[in-house]
LUMDOPA-365839 format. One record per atom (N, C-alpha, C): x negated, y negated, z negated. Coordinates in steps of 0.02 Angstrom, whole numbers, plus 50000, padded with zeros to 5 digits. Layout:
BEGIN
XYZ ...
! end
This chain:
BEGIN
561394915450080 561324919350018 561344914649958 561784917749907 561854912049845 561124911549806 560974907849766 560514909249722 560704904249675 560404910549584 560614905549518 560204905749487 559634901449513 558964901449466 558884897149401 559554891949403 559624887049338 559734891249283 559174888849246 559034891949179 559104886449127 559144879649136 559184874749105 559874874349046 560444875749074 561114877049027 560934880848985 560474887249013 560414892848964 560144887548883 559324886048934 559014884748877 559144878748848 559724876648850 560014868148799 560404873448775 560754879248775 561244882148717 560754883448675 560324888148696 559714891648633 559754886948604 559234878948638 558984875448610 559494871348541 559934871748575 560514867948510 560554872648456 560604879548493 560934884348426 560424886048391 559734886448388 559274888248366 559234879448315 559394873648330 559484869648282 559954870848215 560384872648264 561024873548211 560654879148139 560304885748187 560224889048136 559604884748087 559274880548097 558754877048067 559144873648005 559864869948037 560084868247972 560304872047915 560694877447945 561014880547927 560524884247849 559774887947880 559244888547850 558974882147800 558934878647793 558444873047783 558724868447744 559574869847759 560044863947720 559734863847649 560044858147591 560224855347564 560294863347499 560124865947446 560394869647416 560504877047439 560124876547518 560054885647534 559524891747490 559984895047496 559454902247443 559354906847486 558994912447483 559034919747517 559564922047509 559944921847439 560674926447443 561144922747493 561014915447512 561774914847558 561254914147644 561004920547655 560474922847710 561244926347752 561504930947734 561734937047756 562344931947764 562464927447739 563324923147769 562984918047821 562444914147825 562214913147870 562074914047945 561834920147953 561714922947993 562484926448009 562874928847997 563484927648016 563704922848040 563934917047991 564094913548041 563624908248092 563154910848100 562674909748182 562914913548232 563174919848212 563564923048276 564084920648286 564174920548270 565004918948276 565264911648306 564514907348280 564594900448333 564304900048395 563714902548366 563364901048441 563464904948486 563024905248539 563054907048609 562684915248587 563354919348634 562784927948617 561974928348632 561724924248693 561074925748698 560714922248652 560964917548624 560534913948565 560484920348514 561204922148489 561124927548408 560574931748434 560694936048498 560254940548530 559474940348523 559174932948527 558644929448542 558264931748477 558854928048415 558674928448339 558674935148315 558984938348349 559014945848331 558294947448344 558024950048398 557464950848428 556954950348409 556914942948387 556244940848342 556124942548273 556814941348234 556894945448161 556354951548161 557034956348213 556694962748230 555984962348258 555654959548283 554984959948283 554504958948244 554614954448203 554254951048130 554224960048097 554724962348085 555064966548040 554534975148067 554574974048119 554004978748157 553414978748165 553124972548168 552564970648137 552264972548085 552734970648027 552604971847969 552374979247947 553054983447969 552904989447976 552384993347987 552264990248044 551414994148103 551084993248045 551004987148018 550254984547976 550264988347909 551014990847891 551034995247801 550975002347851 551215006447870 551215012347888 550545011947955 550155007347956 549645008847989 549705012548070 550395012048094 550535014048142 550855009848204 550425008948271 550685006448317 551255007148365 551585011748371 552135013948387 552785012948351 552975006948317 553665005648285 554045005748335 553755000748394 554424997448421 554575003048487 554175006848498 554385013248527 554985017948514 555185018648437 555515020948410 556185017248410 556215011248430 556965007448426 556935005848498 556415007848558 556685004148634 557025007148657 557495014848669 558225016648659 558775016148616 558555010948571 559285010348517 559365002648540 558844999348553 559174992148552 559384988348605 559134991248653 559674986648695 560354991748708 560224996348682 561234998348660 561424993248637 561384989148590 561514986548525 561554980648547 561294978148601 561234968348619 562004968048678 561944975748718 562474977948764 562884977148726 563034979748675 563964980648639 564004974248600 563274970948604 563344962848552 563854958048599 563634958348681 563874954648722 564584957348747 564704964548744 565504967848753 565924962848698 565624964048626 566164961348584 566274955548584 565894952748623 565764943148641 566404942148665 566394948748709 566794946448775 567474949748779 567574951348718 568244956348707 568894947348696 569554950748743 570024945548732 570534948348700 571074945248679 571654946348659 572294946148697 572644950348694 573384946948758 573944943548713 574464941448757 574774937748702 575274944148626 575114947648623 575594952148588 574854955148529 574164950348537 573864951348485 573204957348497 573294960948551 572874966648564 572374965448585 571664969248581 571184969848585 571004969948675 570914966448717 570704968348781 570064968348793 569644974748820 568934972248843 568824971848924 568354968748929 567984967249016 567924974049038 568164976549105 568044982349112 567504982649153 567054975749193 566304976949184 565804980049124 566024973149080 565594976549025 565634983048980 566254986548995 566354991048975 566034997449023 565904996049078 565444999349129 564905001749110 564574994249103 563804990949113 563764997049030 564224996148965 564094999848906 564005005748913 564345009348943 564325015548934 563715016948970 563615014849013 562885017249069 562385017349019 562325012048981 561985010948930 562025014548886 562525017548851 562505021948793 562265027048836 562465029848878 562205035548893 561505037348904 561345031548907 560365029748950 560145032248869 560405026948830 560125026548769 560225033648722 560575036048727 560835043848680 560165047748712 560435047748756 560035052748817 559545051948779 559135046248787 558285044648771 557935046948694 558665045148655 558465046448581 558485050848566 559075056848607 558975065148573 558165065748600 557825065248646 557325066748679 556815066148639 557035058848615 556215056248561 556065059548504 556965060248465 556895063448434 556685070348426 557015076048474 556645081748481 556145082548491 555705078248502 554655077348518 554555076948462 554825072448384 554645071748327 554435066448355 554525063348377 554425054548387 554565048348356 555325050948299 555485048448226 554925048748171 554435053748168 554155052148113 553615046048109 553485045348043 553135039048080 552275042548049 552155047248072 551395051148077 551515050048160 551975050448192 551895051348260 551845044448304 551145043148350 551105037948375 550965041148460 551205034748483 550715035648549 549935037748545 549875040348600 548885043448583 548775036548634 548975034548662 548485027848696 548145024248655 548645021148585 548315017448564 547845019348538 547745024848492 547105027248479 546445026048511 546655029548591 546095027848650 545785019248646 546415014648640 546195007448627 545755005648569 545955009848512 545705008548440 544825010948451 544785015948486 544255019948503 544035017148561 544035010948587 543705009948623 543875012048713 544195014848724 544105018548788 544615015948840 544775009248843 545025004348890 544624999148876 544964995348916 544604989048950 544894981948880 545384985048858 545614980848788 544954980548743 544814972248709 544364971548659 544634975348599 544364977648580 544694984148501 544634975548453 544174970948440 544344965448399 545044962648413 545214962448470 545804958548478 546634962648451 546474968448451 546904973548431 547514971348396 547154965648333 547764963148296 548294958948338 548034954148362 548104948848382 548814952548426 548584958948478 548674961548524 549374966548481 549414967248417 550044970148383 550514965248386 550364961348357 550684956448342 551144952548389 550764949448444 550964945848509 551454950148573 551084953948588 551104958948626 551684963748611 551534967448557 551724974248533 552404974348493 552314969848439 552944966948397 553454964048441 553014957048453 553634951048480 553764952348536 553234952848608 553564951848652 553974958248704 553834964548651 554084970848675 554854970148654 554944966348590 555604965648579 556024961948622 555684957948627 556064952148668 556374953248734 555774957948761 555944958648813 556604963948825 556624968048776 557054972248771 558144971348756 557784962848733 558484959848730 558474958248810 557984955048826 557994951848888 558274955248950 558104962748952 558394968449011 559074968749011 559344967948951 560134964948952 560514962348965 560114956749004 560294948249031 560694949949058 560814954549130 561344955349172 562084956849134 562194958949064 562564961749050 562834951348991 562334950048989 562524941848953 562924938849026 562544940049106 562834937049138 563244936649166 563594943549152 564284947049173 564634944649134 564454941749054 565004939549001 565134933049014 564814929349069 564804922149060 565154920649126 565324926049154 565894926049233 566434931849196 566914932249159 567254938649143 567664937749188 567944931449207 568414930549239 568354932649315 567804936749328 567624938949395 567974946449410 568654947949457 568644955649449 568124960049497 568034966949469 567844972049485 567594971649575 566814970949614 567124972449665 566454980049707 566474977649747 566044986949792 565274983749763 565074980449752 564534979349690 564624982149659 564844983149600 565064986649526 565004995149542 565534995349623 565365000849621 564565005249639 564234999449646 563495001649686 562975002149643 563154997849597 562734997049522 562795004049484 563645005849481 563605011149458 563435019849471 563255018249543 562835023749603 562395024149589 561865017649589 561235018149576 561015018549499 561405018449450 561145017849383 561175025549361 561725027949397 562115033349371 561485040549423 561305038749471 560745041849514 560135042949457 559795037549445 559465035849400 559465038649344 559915039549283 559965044449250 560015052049264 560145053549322 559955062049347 559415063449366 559055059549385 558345060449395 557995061149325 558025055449278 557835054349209 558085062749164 558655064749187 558615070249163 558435077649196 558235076449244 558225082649301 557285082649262 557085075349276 556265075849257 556175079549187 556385077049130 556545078849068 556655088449076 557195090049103 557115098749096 556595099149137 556235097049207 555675101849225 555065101749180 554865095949149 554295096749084 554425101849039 555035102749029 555305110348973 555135115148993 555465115749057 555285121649083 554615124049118 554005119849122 553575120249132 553115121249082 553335119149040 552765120648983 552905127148953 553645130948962 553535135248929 553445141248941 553385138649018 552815144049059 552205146649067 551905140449023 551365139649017 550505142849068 550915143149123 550365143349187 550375137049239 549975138049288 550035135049337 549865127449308 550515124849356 550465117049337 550235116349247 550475119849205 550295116949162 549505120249125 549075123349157 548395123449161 548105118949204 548495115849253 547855112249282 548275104949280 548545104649225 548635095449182 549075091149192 549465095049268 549805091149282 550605094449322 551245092449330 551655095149356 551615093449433 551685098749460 551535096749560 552255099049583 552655102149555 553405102149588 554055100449587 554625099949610 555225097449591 554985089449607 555385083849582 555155076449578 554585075949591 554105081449540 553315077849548 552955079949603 553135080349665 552735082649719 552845074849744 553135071949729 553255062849748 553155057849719 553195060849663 552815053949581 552585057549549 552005056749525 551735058349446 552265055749401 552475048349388 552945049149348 553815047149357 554045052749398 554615049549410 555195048649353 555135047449291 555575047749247 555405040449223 554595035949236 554525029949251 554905026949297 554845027849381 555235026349417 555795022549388 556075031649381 556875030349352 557165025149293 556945022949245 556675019049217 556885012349233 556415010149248 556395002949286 557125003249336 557145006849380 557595008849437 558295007849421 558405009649350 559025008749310 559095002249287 558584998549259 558874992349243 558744987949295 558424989049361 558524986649422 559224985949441 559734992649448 560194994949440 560674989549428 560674988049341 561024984749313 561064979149329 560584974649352 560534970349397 561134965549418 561364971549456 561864970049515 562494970049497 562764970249409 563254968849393 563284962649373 562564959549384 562614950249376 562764948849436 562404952749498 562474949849571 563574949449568 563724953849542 564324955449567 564684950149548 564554950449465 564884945649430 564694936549417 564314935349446 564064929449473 564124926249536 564064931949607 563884932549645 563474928149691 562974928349664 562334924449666 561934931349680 561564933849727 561094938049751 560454937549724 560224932049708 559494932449670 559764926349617 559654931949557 560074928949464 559594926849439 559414922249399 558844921949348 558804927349299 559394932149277 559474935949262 558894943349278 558734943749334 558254947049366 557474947349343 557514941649315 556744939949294 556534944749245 556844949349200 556794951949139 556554957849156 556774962349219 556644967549251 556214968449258 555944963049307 555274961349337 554644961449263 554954958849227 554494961249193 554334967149164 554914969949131 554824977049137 554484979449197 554584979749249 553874981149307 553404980949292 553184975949259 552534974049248 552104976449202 552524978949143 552424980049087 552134988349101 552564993149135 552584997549152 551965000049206 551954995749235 551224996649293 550624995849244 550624992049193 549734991249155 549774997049095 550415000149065 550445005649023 550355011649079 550485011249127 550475016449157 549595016749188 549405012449227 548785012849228 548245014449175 548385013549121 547995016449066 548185023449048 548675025849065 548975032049054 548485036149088 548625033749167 548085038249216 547335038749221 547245033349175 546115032949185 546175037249115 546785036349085 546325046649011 546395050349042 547215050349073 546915058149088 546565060449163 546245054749183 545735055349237 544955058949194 544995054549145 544415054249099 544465063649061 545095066449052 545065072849024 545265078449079 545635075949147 545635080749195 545505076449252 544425077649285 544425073849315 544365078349382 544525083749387 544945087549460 545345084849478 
! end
């Protein structure tokens, strides 16, 4: 079995290009107005996962900020279906070639790996949006429960816990679930093989579930008996998960995965690592999910 756990190349590109942008910043006669030609041309030299990197953190600072003026913890909730659309089509256009007669050619991996993605991502945002999940009166109720005391989180640490946590490393990570789609750009020269097609079985599975779960909550609530008097949905999917639209979730960018396995073909990617955290991330939000509403439906 192959394995591509060297992460070292990765991190001497960052590490250079993240210099470069230091000069670039820092030179000799730089202003804020020549910010926006800057940062241009940082894309355009460096390595996509570097711009990606800088992207990320910008965007987190920038969310931060936000939470702390609009007093609301839920920013980066509101952009975790728009942005890794956005890091996906960063690394398509990376990877777009030309033939000799001047034309535009793209990877028809990454043109895969995109669309799975747009679709994940549309999907998610009509959804958020139709909850009123755009406004920014609308937060998660967990954190509240945190603000109030009613987890195992110090409510003093709270800031600390926006900031680190909530801002930066939710962003990051969200470039990071992408990786497979950086590592498909960095083999283009790999064609298509019964991987690609398996990635796109299981991703494409994955989104029918994500939407099959999505109409039974509709249609359950606006029944308004049964399951939804006693707190919880018991049929369809949920006679097997409480949350299978979590599952699905994770399951999908598990999924995606395997268009690094394909396009690398290396079976265990360093690429993988990003997932895994999403796992992780997902098991301690989710466990707090279930001790409220243990705490408000304790039948």
């Amino acid at each position: 079995m192959t394995v591509d756990m060297n992460l070292h190349p990765l991190l001497d590109r960052v590490s250079a290009d993240f210099s470069y942008a230091r000069e670039l910043c820092l030179g000799s006669g730089f202003s804020l107005s020549q910010l926006p030609a800057a940062l241009i041309e940082f894309n355009r030299v460096a390595d996509p996962f570097s711009s990606a990197l800088l992207a990320s953190l910008g965007v987190g600072i920038l969310c931060y900020i936000t939470s702390i003026v609009t007093k609301n913890h839920s920013v980066v909730d509101k952009l975790w279906s728009i942005l890794p659309v956005f890091y996906t089509w960063h690394y398509v256009w990376h990877g777009h070639l030309r033939d000799v007669y001047g034309n535009v050619v793209m990877n028809p991996r990454l043109l895969l790996i995109a669309a799975l993605v747009t679709i994940w991502g549309v999907r998610l945002t009509f959804n958020f949006w139709r909850k009123g999940g755009y406004s920014w009166t609308n937060e998660d109720y967990r954190w509240e429960a945190i603000r109030q005391g009613k987890s195992v989180f110090p409510v003093a640490l709270l800031p600390v816990l926006n900031l680190v946590f909530i801002a930066l490393y939710q962003n990051v990570l969200l470039m990071l679930i992408t990786a497979p789609v950086y590592a498909s750009w960095r083999h283009l020269g790999t064609p298509l093989r019964w991987v690609d097609a398996l990635a796109v079985l299981c991703a494409g599975t994955c989104l029918v579930i994500e939407a099959n779960e999505k109409h039974a909550r509709i249609r359950e609530h606006r029944r308004l008996t049964g399951d939804y008097n006693r707190g919880f949905l018991t049929s369809g999917l949920f006679r097997y998960s409480r949350h299978p639209n979590f599952f699905a979730e994770q399951a999908f960018w598990a999924s995606l995965y395997l268009f690094a396995v394909s396009a690398s073909g290396a079976w265990v990617h360093w690429s993988g690592l990003a997932f895994i955290q999403l796992i992780l991330l997902f098991q301690g939000s989710t466990g707090l999910t279930e001790d409220l509403a243990l705490a408000k439906y304790p039948k």
